[in-house]
N, C-alpha and C positions, 0 to 999 in steps of 0.2 A: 646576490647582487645588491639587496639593500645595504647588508652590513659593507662591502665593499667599496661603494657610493660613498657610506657615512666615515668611512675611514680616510679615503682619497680626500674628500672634503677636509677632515682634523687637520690630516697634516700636509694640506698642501703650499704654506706657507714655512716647513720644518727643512731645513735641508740638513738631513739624517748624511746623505752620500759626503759633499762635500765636507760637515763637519771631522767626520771620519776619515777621510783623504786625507783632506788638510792636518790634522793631528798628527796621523801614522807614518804619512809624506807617502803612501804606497796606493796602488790602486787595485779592484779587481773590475773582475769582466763586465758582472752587471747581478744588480742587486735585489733581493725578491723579498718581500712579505708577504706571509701565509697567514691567513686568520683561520686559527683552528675551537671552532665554538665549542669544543667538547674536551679542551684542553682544560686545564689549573688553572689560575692566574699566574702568569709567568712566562714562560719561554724556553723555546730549544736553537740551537742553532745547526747547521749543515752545510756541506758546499762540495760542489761537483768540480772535478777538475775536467779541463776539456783538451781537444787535442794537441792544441797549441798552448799546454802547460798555464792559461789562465785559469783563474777561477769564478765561478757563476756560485755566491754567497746564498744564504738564505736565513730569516728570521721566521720560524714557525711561533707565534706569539697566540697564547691564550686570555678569554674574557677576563674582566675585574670585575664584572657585574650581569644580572638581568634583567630587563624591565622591557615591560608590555611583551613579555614574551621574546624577545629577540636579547643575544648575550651582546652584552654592554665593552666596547673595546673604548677604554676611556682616552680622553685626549689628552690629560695629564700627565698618564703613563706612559704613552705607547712611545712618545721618545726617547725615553730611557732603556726603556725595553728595547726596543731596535736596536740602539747603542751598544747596548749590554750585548745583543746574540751576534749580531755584524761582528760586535766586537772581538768576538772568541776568533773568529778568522784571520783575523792580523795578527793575534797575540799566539793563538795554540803555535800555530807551525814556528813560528819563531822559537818556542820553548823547548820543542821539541828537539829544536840543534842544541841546543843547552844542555839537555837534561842529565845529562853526567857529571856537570858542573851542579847544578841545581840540586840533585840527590844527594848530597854532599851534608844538606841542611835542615835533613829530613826530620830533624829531630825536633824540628819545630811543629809540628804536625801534631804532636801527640797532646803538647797540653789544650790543643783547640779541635781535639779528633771528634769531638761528643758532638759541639757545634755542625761541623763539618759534614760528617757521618749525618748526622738528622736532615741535611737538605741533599745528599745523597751526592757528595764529596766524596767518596772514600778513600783518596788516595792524595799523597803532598802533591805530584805534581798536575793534579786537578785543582787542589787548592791553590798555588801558586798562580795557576792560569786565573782563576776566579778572583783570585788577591789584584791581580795586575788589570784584568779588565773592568773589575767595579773602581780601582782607583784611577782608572783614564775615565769611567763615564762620571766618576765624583769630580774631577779636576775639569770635564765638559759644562756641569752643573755648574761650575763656579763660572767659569768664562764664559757658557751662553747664557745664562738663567740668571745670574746671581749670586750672592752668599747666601740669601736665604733659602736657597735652593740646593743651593751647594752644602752648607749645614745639614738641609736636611738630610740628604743624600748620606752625608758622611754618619750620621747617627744610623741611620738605616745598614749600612755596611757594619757599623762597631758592636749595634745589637744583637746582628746575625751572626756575632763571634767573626769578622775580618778584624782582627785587632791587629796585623801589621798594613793596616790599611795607610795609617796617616804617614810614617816613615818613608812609605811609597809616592803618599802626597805630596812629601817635603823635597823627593828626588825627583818626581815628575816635573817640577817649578824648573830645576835644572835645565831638565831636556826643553819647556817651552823658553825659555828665554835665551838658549842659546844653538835657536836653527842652525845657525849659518855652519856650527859645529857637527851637526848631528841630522843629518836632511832627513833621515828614515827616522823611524822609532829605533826598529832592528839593530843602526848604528847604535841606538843608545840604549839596547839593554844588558848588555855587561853591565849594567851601573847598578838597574835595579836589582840583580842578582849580589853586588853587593849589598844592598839593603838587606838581605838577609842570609848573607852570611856575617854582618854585624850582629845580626838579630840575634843567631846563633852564640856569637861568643860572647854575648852579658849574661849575666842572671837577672830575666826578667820574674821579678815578683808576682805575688797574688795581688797588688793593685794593676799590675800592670793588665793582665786578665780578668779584671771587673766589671762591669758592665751595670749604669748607672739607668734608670729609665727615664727617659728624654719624650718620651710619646714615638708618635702618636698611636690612634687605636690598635692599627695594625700586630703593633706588635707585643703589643699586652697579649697577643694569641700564638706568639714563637712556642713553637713543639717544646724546645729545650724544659722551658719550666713546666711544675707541677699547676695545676689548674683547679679554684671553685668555682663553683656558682652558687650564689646566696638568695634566696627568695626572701618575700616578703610575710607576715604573721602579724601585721599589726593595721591591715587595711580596713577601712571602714566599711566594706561589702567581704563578706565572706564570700560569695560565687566566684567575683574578679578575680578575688586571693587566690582560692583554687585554681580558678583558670589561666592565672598569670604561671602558677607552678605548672600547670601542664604544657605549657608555652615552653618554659624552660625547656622541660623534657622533652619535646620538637626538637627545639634549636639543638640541645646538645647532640641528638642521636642525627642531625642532619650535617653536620660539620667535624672533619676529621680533627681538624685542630682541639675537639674543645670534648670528643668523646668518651674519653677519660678522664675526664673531670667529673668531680663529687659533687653532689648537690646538697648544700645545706639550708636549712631555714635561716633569718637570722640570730634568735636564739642559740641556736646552735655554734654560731658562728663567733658568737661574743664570747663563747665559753672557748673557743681554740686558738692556739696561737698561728696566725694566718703568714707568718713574716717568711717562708719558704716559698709564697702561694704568688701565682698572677690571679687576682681576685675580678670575678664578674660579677657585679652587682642590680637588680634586678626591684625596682618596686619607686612607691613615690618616697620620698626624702624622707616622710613621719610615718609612713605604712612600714615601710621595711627600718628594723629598729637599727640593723648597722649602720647603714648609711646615717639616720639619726644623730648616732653617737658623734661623727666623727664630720657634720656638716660646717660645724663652725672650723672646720680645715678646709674646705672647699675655697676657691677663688669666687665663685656662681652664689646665688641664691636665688630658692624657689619658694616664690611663695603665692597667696591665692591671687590668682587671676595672671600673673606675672614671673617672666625669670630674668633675672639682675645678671647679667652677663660683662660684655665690652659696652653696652648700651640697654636701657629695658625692655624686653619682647612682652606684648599682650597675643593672648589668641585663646580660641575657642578649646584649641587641641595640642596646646602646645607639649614638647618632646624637646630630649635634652638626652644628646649619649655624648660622653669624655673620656679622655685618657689623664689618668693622674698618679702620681707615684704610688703604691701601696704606703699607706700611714703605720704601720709596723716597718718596712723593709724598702726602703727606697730606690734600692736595686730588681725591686720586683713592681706591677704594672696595679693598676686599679683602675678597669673598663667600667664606666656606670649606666645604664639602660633606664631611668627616670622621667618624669612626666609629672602636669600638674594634675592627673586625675588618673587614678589607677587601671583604667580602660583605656588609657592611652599607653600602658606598657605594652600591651599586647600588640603583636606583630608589628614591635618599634625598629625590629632589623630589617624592616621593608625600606629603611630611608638607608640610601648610598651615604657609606659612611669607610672609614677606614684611614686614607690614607694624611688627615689631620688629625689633632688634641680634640677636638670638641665639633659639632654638629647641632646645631639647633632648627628646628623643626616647628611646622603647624599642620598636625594630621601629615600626610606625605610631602607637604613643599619646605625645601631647605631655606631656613630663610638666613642663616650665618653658618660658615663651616670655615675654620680657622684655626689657627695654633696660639699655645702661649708663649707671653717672653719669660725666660725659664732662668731668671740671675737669684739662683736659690730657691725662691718661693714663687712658685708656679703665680702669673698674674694676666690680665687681658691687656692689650695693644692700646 
């Protein structure tokens, strides 16, 4: 009842139904959220048909977070997420008349099967479905939210490997601007079907298939790539040092994302070439010598008593986690987990963090959590 309250509460200013309507042009019966606290972060979708051939939809959506003991259904995400599983109801069955048309193009599938496959896609015309409903809630992003929402949105689909996402962007523009032509979606998706049967007959390159890191933290922690984690060997308390490394060893063995990842010192880590890796960085700016190395690349600086950010924070306990390009490989991610006092590493993934570039922190209160503008060199607002 609590979590249900605090939900009802989020979003009772979101008109999730009508935005949905109104896009699709179609209706159903009636529309349900399931908060399932023992799900993933993320979501399933379902829907009952009933006797009179409507349909009674459903979004089973899981936490992003937990705190004080109850799982955290954040209010940032949940309309997207709703978006996204509602969304599969409009879109699946329609594909489904398709699909002999749509199979046709199959062969698109293969160079983006690895992506695919790891978020448990395993077939085109599930990817397809997946392709057409993040690019109507990326084209929502833009028209409710904004661009900078909508950006985000859109890097978020290109990094999980939806790279015919934008193609589909550029045709969806079609469909909203000319309703009068097109009252349904359904009317208009022969069109997007072209979209990829164009896709099909180029030869799309290995730029085309690249995948640039844009932030934020989230996804310095995509399956797809290989994973470290770097402690630190140069802290002024040998206990902390140790105890920061067993910290690691927690974190990694408590999160599937990151459980196969290696664990290096930094020593160790200056001697490897890291430019394959999404690197996680772990210790203060001068304790851990990687980090060291490579601060004068930083946007941030930390220093005693202070961190020089968008503006300068003082505090007793302050914390600092970011997402930054990897400095070898800027197609791979560089998570940093830092602090101005080496006891303030430890249990610093206690502060909600993920779904921006950066987080800054005093002991547990956020006190900035924001993105950067990213024209080349990563900079603050």
């Amino acid at each position: 009842n609590t979590l249900v309250k605090k939900v009802s509460e989020d979003i009772k200013d979101f008109d999730i139904v009508n935005d949905l309507e109104e896009y699709f042009g179609i209706k159903k019966n009636s529309y349900n959220i399931i908060l399932a606290p023992l799900f993933h972060p993320g979501g399933y979708a379902s829907q009952i048909k009933r006797d009179d051939g409507t349909l009674d939809i459903y979004a089973f959506i899981g936490p992003m977070n937990v705190e004080n003991d109850l799982p955290v259904f954040s209010k940032d995400s949940i309309r997207g997420l709703v978006w996204h599983e509602f969304g599969h109801s409009f879109v699946n069955p329609i594909t489904s008349k398709y699909a002999s048309e749509i199979e046709k193009y199959s062969k698109l599938y293969e160079p983006i099967s690895g992506y695919m496959q790891s978020q448990a896609y395993g077939n085109w015309m599930t990817c397809v479905n997946e392709h057409i409903v993040r690019a109507v809630t990326t084209r929502l992003s833009y028209i409710k939210l904004g661009k900078e929402a909508g950006d985000r949105a859109l890097r978020f689909e290109k990094y999980n490997g939806f790279f015919y996402i934008e193609p589909l962007l550029e045709k969806l523009k079609i469909y909203e601007e000319n309703r009068d032509k097109y009252a349904t979606f359904e009317d208009f998706y022969p069109e997007l079907i072209e979209v990829f049967k164009e896709l099909s007959q180029k030869n799309l390159g290995e730029d085309f298939y690249s995948i640039k890191f844009e932030g934020p933290i989230n996804f310095g922690f995509f399956e797809k790539y290989k994973k470290v984690l770097i402690v630190p060997t140069n802290e002024k308390n040998d206990l902390i040092e140790s105890k920061i490394l067993n910290y690691v060893k927690e974190i990694k063995n408590m999160f599937n994302d990151i459980k196969d990842a290696e664990i290096l010192t930094d020593t160790e880590a200056l001697n490897r070439d890291l430019s394959d890796y999404n690197i996680i960085v772990y210790g203060t700016i001068d304790g851990n010598l990687w980090l060291s190395k490579y601060k004068s690349e930083f946007p941030f600086k930390i220093e005693s008593g202070r961190i020089i950010a968008d503006t300068e924070y003082s505090g007793e306990h302050l914390r600092f986690i970011s997402a930054l390009p990897n400095p070898q490989n800027h197609n791979r991610a560089l998570i940093i987990y830092t602090a101005l006092k080496a006891e303030d590493v430890l249990n610093i993934n206690e502060i909600f963090h993920g779904p921006t570039d950066y987080v800054i922190a005093d002991g547990k209160k956020v006190l900035k959590s924001g993105d950067y503008i990213k024209n080349g060199k990563w900079t603050f607002k």
